[in-house]
Structures are given as C-alpha cells and as structure tokens.
N, CA, C and O atoms as a GROMACS GRO file, in nm:
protein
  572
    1UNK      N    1  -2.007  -0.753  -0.272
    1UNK     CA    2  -1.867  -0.753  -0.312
    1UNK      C    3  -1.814  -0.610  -0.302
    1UNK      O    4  -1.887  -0.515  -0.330
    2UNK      N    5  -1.693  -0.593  -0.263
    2UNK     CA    6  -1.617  -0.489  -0.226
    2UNK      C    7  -1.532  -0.458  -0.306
    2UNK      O    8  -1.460  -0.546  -0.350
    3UNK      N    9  -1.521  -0.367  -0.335
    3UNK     CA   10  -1.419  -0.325  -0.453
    3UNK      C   11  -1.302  -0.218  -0.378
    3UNK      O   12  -1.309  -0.151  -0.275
    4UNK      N   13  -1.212  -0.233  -0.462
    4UNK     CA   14  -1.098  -0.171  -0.414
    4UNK      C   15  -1.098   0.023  -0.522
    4UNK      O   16  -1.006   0.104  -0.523
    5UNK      N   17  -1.228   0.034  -0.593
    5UNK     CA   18  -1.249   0.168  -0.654
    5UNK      C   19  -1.310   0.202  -0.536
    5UNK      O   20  -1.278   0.317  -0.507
    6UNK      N   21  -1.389   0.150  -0.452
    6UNK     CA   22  -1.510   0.170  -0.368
    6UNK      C   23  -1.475   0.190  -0.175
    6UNK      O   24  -1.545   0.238  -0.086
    7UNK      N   25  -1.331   0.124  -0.172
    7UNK     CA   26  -1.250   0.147  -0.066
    7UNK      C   27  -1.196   0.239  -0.100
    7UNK      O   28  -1.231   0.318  -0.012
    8UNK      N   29  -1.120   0.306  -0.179
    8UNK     CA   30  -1.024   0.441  -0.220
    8UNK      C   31  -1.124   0.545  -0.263
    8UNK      O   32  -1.061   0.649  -0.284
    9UNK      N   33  -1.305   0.570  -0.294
    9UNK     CA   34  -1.381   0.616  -0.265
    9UNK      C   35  -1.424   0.712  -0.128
    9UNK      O   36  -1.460   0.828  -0.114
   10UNK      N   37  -1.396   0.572  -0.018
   10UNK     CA   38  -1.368   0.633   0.098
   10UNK      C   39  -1.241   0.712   0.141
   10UNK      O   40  -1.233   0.827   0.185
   11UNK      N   41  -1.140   0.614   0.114
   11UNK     CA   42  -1.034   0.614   0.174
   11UNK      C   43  -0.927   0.789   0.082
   11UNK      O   44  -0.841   0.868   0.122
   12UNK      N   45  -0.978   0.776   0.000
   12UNK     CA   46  -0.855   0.887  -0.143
   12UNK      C   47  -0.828   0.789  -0.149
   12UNK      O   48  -0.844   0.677  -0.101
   13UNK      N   49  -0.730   0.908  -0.300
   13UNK     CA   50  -0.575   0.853  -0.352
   13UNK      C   51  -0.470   0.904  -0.350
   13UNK      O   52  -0.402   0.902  -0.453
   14UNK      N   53  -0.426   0.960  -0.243
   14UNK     CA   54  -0.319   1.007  -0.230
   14UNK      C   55  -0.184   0.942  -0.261
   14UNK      O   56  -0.177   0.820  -0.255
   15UNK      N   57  -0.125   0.980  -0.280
   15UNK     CA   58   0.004   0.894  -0.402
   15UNK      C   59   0.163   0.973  -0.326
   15UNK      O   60   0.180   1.095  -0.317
   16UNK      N   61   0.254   0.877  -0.285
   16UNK     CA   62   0.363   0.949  -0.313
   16UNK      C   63   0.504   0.865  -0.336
   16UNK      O   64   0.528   0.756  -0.285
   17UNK      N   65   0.568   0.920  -0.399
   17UNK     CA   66   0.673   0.816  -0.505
   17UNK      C   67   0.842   0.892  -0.437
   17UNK      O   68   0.878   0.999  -0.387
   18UNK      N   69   0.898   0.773  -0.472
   18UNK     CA   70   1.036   0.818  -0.451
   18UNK      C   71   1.073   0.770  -0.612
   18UNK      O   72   1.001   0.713  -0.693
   19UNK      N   73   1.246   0.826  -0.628
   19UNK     CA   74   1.355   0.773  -0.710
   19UNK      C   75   1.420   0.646  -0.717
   19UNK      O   76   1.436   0.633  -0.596
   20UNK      N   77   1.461   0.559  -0.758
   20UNK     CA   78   1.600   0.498  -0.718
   20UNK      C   79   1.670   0.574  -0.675
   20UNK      O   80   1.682   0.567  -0.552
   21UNK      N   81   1.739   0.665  -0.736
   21UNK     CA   82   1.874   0.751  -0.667
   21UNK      C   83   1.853   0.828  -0.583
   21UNK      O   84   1.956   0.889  -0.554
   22UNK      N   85   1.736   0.868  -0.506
   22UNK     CA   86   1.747   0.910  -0.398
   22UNK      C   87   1.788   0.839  -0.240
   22UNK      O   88   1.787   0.717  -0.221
   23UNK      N   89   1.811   0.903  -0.174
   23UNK     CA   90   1.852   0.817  -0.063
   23UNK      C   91   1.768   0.742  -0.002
   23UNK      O   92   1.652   0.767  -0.035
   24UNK      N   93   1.783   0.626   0.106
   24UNK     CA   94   1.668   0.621   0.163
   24UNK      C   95   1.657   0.677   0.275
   24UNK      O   96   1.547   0.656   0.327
   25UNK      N   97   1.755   0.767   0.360
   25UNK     CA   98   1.716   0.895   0.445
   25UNK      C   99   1.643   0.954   0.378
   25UNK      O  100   1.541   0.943   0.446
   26UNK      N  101   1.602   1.033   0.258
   26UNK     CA  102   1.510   1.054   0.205
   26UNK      C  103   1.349   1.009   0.192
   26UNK      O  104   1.241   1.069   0.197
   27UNK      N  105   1.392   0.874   0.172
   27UNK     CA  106   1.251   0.809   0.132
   27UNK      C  107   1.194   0.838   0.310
   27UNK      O  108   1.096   0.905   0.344
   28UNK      N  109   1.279   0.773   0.388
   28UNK     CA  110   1.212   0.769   0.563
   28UNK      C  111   1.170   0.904   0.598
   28UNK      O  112   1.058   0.914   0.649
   29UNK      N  113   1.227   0.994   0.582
   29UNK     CA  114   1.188   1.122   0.598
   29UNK      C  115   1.036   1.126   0.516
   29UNK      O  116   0.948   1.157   0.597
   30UNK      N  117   0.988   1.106   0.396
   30UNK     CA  118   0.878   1.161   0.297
   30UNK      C  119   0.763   1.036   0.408
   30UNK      O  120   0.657   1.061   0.466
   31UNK      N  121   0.832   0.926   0.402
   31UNK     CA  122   0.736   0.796   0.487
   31UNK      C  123   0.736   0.839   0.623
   31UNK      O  124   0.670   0.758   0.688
   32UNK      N  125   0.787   0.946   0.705
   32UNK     CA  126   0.739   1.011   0.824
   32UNK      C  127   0.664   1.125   0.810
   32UNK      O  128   0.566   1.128   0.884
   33UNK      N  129   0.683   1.236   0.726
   33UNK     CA  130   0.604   1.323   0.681
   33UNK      C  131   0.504   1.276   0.633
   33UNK      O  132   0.423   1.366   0.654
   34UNK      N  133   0.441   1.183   0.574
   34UNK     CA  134   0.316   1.151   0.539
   34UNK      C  135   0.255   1.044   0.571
   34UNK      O  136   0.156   0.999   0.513
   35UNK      N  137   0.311   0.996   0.668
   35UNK     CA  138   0.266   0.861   0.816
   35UNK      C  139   0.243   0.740   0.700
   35UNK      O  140   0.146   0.666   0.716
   36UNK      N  141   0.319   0.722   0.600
   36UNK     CA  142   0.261   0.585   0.551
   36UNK      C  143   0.451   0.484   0.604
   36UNK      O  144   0.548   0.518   0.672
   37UNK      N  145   0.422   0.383   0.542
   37UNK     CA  146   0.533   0.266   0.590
   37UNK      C  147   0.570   0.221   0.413
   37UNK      O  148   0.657   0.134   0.399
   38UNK      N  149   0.527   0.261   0.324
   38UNK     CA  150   0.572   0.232   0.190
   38UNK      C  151   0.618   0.324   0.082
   38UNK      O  152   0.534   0.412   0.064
   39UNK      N  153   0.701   0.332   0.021
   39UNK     CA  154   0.661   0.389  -0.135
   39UNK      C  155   0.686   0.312  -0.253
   39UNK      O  156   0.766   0.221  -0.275
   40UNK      N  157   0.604   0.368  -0.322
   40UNK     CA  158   0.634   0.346  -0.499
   40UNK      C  159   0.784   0.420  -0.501
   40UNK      O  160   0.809   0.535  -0.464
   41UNK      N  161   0.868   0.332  -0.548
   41UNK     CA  162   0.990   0.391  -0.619
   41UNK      C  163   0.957   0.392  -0.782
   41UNK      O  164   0.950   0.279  -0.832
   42UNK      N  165   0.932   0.530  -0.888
   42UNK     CA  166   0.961   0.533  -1.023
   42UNK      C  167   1.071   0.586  -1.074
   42UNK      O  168   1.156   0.652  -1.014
   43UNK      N  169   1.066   0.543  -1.224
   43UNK     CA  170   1.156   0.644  -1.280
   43UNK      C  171   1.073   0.670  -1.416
   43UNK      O  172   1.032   0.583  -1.494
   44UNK      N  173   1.057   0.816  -1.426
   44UNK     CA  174   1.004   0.866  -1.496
   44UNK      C  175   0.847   0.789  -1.455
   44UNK      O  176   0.819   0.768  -1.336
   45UNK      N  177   0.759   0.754  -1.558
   45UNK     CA  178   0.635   0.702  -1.520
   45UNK      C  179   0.650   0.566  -1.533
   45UNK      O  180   0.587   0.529  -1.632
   46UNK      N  181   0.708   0.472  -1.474
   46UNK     CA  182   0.719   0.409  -1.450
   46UNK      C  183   0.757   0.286  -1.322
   46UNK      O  184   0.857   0.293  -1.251
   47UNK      N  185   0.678   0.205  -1.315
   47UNK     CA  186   0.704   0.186  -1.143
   47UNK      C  187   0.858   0.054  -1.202
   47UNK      O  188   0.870  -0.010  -1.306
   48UNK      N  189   0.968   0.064  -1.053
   48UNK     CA  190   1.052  -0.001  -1.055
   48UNK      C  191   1.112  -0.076  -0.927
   48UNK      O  192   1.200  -0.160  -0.915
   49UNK      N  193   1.013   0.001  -0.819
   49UNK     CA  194   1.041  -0.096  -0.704
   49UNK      C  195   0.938  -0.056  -0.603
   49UNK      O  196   0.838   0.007  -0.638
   50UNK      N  197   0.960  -0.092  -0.476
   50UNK     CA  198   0.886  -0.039  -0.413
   50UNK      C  199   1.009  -0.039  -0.243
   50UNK      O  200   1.106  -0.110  -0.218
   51UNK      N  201   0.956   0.049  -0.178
   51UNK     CA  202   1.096   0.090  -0.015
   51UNK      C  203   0.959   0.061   0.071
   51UNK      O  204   0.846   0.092   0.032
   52UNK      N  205   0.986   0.000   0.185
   52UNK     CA  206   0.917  -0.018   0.311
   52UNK      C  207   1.030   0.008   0.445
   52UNK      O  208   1.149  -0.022   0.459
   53UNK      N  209   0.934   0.074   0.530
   53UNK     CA  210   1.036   0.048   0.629
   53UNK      C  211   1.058  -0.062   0.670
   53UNK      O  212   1.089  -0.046   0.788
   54UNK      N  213   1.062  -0.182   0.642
   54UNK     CA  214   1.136  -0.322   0.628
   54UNK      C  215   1.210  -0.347   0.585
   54UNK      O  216   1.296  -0.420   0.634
   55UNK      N  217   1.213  -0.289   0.452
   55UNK     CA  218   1.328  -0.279   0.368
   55UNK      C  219   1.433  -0.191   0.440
   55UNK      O  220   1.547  -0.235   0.454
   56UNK      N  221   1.401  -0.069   0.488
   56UNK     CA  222   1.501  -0.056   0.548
   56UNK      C  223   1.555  -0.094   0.695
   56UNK      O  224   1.668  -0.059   0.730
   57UNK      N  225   1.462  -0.174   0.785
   57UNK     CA  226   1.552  -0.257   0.893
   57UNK      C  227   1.650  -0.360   0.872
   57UNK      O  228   1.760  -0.376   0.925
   58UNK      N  229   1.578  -0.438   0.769
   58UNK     CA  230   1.667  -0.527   0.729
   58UNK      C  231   1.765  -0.557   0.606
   58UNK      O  232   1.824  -0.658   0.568
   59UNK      N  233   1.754  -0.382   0.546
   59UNK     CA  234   1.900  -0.393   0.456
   59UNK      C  235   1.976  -0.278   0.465
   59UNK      O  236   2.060  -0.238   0.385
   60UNK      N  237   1.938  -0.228   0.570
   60UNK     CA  238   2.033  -0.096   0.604
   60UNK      C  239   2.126  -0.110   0.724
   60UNK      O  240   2.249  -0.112   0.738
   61UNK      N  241   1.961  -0.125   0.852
   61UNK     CA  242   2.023  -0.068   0.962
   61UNK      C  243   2.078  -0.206   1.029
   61UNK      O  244   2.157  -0.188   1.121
   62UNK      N  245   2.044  -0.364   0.992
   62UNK     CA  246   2.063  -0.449   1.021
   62UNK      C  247   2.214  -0.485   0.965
   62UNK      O  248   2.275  -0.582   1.009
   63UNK      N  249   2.254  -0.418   0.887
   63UNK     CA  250   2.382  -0.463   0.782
   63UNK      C  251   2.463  -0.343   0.849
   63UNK      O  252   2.572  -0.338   0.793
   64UNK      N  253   2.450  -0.224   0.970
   64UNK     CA  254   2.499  -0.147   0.970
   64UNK      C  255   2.546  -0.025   0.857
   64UNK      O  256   2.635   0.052   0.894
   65UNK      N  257   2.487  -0.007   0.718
   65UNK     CA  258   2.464   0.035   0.660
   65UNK      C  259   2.401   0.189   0.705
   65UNK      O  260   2.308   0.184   0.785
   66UNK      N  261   2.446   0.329   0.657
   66UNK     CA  262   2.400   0.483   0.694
   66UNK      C  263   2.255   0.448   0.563
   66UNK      O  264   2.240   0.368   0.471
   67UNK      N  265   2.177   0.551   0.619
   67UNK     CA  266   2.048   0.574   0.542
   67UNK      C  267   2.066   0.699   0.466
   67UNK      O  268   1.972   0.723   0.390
   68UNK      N  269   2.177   0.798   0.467
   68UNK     CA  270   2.193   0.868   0.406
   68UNK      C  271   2.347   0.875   0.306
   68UNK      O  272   2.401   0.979   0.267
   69UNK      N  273   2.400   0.719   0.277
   69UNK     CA  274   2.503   0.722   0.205
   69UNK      C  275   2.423   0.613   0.127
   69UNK      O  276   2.465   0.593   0.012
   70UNK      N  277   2.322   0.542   0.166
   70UNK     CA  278   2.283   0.417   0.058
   70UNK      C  279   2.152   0.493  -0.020
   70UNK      O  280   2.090   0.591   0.023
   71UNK      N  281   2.128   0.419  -0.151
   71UNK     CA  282   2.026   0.483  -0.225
   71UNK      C  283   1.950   0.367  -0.238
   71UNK      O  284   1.986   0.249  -0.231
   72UNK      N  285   1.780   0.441  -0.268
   72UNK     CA  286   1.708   0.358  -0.229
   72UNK      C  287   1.695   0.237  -0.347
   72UNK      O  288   1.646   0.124  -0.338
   73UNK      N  289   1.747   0.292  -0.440
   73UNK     CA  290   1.780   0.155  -0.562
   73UNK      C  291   1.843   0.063  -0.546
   73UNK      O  292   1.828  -0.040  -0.612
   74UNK      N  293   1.956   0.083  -0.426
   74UNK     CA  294   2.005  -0.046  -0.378
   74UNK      C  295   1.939  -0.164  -0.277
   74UNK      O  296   1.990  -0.272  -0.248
   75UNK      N  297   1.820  -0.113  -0.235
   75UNK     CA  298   1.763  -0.174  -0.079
   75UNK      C  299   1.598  -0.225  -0.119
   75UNK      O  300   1.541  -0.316  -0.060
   76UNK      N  301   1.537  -0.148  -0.230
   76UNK     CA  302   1.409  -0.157  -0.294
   76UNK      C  303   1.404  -0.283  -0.312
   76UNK      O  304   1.512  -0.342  -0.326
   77UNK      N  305   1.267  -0.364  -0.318
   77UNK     CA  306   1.189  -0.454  -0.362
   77UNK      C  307   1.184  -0.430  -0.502
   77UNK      O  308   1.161  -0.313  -0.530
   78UNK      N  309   1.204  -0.544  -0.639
   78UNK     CA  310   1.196  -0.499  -0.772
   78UNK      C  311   1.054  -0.532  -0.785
   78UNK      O  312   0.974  -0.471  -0.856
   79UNK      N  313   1.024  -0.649  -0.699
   79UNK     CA  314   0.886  -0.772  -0.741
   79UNK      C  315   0.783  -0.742  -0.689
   79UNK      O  316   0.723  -0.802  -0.600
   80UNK      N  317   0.744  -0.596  -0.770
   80UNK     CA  318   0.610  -0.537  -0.720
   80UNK      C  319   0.485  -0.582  -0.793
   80UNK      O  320   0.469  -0.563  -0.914
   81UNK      N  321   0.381  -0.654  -0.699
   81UNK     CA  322   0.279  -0.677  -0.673
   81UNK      C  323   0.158  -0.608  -0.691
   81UNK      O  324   0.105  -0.599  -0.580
   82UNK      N  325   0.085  -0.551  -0.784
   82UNK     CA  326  -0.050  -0.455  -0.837
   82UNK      C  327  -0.148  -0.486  -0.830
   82UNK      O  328  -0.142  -0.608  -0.817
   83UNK      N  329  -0.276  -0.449  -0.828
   83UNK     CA  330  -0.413  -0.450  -0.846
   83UNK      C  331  -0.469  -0.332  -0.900
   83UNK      O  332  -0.438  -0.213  -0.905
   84UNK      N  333  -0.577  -0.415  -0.945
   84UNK     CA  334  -0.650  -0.273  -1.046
   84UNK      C  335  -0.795  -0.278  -0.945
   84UNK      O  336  -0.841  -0.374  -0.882
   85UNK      N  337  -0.859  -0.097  -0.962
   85UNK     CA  338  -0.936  -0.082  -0.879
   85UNK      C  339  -1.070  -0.170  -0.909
   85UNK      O  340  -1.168  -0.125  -0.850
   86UNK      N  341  -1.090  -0.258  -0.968
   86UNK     CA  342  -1.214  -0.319  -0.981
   86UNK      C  343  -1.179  -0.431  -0.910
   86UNK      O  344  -1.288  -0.464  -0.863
   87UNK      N  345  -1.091  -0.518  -0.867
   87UNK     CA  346  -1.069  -0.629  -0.797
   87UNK      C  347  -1.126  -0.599  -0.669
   87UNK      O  348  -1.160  -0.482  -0.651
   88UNK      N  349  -1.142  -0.683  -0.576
   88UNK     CA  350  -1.202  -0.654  -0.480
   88UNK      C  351  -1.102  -0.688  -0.370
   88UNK      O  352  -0.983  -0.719  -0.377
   89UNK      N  353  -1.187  -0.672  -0.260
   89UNK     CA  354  -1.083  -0.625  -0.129
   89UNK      C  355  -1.040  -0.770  -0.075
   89UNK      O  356  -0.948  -0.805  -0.002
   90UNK      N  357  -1.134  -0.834  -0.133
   90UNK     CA  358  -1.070  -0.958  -0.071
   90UNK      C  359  -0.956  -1.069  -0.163
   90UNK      O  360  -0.897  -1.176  -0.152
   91UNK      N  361  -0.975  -0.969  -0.244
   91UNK     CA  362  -0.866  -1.021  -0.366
   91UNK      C  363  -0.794  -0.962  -0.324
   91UNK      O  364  -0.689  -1.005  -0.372
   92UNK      N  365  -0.757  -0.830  -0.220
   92UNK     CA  366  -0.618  -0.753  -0.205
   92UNK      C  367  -0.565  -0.835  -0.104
   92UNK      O  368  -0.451  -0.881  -0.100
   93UNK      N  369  -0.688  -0.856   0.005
   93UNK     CA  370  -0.629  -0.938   0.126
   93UNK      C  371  -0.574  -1.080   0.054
   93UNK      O  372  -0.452  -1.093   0.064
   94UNK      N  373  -0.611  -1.136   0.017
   94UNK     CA  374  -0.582  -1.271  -0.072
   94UNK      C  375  -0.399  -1.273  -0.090
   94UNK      O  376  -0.306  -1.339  -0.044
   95UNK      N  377  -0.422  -1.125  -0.214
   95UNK     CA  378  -0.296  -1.132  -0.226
   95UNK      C  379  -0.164  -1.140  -0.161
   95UNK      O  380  -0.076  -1.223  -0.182
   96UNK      N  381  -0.165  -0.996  -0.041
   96UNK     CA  382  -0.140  -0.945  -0.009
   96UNK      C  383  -0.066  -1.065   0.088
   96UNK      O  384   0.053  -1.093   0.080
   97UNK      N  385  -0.188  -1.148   0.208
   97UNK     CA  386  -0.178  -1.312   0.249
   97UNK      C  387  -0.038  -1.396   0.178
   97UNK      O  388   0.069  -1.421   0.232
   98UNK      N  389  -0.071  -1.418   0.076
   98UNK     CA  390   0.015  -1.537   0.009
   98UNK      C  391   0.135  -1.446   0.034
   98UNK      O  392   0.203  -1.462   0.136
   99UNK      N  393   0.168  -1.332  -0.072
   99UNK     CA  394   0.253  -1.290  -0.105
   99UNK      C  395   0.350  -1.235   0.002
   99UNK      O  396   0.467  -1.211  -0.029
  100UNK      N  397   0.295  -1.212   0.154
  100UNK     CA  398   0.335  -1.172   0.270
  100UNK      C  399   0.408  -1.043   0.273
  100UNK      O  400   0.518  -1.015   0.321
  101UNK      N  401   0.319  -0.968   0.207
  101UNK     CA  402   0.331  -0.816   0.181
  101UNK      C  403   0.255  -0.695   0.217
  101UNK      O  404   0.137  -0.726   0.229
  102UNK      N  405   0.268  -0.606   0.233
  102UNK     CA  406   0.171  -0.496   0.373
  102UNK      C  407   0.130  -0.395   0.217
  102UNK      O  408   0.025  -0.359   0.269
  103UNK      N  409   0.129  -0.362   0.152
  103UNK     CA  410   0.111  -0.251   0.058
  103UNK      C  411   0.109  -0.334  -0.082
  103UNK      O  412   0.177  -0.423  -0.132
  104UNK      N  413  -0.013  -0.253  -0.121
  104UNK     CA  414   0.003  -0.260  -0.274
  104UNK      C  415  -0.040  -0.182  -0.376
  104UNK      O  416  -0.159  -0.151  -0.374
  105UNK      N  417   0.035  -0.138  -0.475
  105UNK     CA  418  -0.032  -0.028  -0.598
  105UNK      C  419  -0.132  -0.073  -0.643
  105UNK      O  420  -0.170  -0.189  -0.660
  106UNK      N  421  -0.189   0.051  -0.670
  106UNK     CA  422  -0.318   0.032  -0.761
  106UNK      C  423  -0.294   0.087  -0.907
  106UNK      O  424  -0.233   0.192  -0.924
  107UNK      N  425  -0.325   0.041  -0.972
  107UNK     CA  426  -0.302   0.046  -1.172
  107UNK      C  427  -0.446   0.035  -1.187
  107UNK      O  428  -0.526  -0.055  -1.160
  108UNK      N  429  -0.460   0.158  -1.240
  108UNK     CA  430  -0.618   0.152  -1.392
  108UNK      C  431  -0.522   0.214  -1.485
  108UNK      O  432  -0.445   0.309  -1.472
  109UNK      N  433  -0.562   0.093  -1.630
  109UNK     CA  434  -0.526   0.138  -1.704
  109UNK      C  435  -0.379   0.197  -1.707
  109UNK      O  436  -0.342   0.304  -1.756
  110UNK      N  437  -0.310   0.105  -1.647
  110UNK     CA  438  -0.146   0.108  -1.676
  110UNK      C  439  -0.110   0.218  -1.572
  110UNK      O  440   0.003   0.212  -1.522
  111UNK      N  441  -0.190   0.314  -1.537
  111UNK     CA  442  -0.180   0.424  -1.423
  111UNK      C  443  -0.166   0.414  -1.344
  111UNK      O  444  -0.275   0.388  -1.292
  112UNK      N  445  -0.046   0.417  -1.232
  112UNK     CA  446  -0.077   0.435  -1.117
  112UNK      C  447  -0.185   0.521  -1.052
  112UNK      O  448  -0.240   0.617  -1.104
  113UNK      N  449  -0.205   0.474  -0.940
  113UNK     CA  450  -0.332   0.557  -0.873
  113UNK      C  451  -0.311   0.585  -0.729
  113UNK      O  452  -0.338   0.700  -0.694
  114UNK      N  453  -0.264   0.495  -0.630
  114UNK     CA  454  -0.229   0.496  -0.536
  114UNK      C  455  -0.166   0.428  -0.448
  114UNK      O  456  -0.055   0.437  -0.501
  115UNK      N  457  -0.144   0.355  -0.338
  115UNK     CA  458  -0.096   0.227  -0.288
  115UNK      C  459  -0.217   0.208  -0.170
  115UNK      O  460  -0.282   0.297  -0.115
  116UNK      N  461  -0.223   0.065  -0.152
  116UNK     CA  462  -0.349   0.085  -0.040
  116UNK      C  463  -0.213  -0.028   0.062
  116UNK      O  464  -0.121  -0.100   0.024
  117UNK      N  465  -0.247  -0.006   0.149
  117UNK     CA  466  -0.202  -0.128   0.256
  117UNK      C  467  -0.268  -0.221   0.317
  117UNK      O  468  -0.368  -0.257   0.255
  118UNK      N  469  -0.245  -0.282   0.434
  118UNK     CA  470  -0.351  -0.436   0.502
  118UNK      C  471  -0.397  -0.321   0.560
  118UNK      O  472  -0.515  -0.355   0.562
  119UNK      N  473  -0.398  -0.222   0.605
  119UNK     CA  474  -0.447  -0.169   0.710
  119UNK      C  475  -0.559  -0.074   0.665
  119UNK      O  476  -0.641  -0.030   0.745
  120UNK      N  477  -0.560  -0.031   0.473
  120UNK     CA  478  -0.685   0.005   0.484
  120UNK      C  479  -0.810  -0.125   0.422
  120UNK      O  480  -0.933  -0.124   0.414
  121UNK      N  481  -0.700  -0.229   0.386
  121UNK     CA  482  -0.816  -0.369   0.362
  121UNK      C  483  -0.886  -0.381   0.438
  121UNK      O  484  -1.008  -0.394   0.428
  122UNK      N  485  -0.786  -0.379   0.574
  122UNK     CA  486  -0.917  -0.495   0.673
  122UNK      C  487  -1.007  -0.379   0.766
  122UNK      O  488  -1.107  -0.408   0.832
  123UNK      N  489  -0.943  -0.231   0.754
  123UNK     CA  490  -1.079  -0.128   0.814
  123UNK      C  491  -1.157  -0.115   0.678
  123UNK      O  492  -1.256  -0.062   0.728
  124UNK      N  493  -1.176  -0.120   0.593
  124UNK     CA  494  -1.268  -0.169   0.476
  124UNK      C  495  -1.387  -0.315   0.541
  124UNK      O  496  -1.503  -0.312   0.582
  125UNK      N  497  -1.306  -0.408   0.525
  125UNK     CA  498  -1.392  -0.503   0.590
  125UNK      C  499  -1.479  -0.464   0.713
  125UNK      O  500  -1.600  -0.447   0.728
  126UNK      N  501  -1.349  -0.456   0.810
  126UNK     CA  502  -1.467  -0.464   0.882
  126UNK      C  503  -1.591  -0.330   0.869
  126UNK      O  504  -1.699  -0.335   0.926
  127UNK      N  505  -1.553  -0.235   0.798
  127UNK     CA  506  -1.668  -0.144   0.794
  127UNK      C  507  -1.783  -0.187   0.758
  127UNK      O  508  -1.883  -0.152   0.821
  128UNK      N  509  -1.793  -0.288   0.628
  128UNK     CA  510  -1.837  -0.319   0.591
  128UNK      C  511  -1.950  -0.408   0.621
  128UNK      O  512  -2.068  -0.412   0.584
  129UNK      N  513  -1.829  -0.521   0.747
  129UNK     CA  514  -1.906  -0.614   0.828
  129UNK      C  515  -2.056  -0.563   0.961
  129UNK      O  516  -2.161  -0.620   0.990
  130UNK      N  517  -1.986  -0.423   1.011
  130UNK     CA  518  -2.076  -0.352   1.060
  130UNK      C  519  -2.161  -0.329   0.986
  130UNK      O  520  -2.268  -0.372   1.029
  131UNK      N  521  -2.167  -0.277   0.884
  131UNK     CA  522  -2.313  -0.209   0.765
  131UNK      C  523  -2.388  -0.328   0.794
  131UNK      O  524  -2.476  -0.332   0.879
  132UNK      N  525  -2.341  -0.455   0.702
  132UNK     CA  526  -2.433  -0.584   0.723
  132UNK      C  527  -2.490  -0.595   0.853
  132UNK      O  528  -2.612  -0.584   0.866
  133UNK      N  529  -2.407  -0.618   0.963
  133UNK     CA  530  -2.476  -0.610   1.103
  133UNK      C  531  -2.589  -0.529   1.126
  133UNK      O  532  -2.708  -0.557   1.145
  134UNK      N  533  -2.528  -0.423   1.121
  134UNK     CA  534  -2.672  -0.295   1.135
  134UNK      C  535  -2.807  -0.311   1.038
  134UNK      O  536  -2.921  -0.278   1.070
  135UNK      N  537  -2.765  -0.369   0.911
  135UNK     CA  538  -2.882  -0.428   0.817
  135UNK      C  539  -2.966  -0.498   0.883
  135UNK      O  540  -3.071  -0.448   0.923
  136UNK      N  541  -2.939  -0.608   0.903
  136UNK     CA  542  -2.989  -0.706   0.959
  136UNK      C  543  -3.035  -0.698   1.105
  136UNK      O  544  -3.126  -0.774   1.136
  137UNK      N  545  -2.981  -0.611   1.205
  137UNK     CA  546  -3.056  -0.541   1.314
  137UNK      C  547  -3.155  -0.469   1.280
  137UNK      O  548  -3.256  -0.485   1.349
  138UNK      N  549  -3.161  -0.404   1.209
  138UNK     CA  550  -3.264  -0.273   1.208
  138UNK      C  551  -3.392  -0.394   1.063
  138UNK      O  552  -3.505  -0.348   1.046
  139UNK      N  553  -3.366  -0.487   1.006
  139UNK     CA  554  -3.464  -0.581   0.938
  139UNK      C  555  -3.534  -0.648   1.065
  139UNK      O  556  -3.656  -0.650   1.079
  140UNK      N  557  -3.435  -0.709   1.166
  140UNK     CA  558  -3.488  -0.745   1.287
  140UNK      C  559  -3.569  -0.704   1.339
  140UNK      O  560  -3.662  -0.776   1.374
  141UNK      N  561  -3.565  -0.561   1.366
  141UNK     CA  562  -3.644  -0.434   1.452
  141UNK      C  563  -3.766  -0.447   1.366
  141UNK      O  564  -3.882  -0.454   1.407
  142UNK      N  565  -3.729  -0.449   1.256
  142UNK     CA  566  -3.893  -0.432   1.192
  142UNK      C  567  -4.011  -0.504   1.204
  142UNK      O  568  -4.124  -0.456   1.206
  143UNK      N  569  -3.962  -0.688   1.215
  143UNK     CA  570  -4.040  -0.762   1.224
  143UNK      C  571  -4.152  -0.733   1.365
  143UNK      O  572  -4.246  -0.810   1.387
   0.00000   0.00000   0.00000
C-alpha cells in the first residue's frame, strides 16, 4: 500500500497559495513561474477555493472576460476536495476519478501541506509498479 506521506517523501511539499482578491493574471503568472496548473486560494489560514487553469479557460477567457480586471474570488472552485497524507494513492486516484478533478490538497491535522495532482499519482504508481516488476525479476534470477 502506497501512501500519499510516502509519495510527497519522494515527490516534496512545496506549497503555493493565492488570495481571493488577487487577480487571476496574478494567480497565471505564480502557476507559470512555478510550472504547476493549480492553486490553493486562502484567506488568512484558511483554504477557500482552489484556481486551475480551467478555471480560467472557461470563466475568463471563454466569457471574454481580462485576467487582469477579474479576481480570482470570482472564477475559483469553492468545493475543495482534501486528503490527508496517510490515505493512499489509490484513494487519491479514486477520488480524484469520481470527482473529475486534476489536483488535490493535502491536510495533516487541519494543515495544509501541499497539493499533489493526477500527474504525481499515477508517476507514483507506476514507480511503484516497476519496483514490484524488478522484485519479482531479480526472485526469478535467483531460482
């Protein structure tokens, strides 16, 4: 079993948050400077939405809407979706599946910690799936 403490082990926790009232030219700018496609929107310590660049194709630039006159409190997701790092990875993919969502925070203990996406789930897996492979080759070899 795979844990999602044990993927962010590998992976960090690098963390980075926007405002509501900041723009979301803002937010796209911080989500190009640090190559991810999501953020945590807080206020104060508290999470209150979350911005994807989805969110902004389809409530900005699709509505003809500027990215630097709208704020990202208007365009954010409220119905954010969490996991805590002991769940496992296939509980993220699980979720992640139904809920038809690319990113999700991680909470220990009411804390944010980081956001992981599908994309470090399933290079998790399959890393994983290799280890087993190579197990079982090199048990092979022995016989």
């Amino acid at each position: 079993m795979n844990t999602i403490r044990q993927l962010l082990a590998l992976r960090g926790t690098d963390l980075w948050t926007i405002r509501p009232h900041d723009t979301v030219f803002e937010a796209l700018r911080l989500m190009a400077d640090k190559d991810v496609g999501a953020l945590v929107v807080v206020e104060g310590h508290q999470i209150v939405g979350m911005i994807s660049e989805r969110d902004y194709a389809r409530k900005v630039i699709l509505l003809g809407r500027a990215s630097t006159d709208t704020l990202v409190g208007e365009i954010m997701s409220t119905s954010v979706v969490t996991i805590h790092p002991d769940q496992t990875v296939e509980e993220a993919l699980a979720l992640m599946s139904t809920r038809r969502i690319r990113h999700l925070p991680v909470l220990d203990a009411g804390k944010l910690v980081t956001v992981i996406s599908l994309d470090d789930v399933v290079r998790t897996i399959i890393y994983h799936q290799r280890q087993t492979i190579k197990f079982y080759e090199e048990l092979e070899l022995d016989r």
